[in-house]
C-alpha positions in Angstrom: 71.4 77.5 43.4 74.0 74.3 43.7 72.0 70.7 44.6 74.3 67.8 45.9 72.7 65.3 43.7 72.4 67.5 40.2 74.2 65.8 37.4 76.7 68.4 35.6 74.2 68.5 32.8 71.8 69.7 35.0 73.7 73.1 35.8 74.9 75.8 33.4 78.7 75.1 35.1 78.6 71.7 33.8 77.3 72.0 30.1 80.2 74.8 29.9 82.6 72.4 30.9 81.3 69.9 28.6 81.1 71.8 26.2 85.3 73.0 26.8 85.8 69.4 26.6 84.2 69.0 23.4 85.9 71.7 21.7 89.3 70.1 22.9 88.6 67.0 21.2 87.2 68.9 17.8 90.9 70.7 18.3 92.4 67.5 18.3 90.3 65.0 16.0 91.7 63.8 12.9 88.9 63.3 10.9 87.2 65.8 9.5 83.5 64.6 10.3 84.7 63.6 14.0 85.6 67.2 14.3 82.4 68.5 13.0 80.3 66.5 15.1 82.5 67.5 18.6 82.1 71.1 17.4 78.0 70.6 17.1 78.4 68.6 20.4 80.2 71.7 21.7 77.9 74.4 20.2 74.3 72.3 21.9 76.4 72.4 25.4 77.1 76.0 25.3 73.0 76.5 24.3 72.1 74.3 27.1 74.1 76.1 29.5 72.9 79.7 28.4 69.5 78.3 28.4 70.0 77.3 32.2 71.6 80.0 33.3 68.9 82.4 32.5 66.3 80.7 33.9 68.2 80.1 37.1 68.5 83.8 37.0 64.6 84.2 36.7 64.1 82.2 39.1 66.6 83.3 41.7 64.7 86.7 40.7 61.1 86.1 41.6 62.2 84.3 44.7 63.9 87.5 46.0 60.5 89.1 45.0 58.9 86.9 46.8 61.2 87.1 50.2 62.1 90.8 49.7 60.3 93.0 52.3 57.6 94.9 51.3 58.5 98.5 50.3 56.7 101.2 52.2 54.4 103.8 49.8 54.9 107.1 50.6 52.0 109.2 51.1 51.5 113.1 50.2 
């Protein structure tokens, strides 16, 4: 489900791409702690996004239970 006025930290999409980000400026930082902490940075964003994505999934699951038709029980 995509909302107009969801911030990218709001949807799995955009905590993966902040996440990519992340890990591009841990690739490229010179310091040693910088890199660390972009890396952790990178490693919460990926979380997040996992964390989203499956309950956007569970959701997106019991709503098609809820609008599915109902299934006819065959009878003997």
């Amino acid at each position: 489900m995509s909302w107009p006025w969801r911030k990218p930290e709001d949807s799995a999409d955009g905590c993966r791409a902040f996440a990519a980000s992340d890990r591009e400026r841990a690739s490229s930082a010179a310091n040693g702690q910088v890199r660390a902490t972009f890396e952790r940075s990178a490693q919460a964003w990926s979380a997040r996004a996992s964390l989203l994505k499956r309950l956007e999934t569970s959701f997106d699951a019991r709503v098609a239970s809820l609008t599915a038709p109902d299934e006819e029980i065959p009878r003997s």
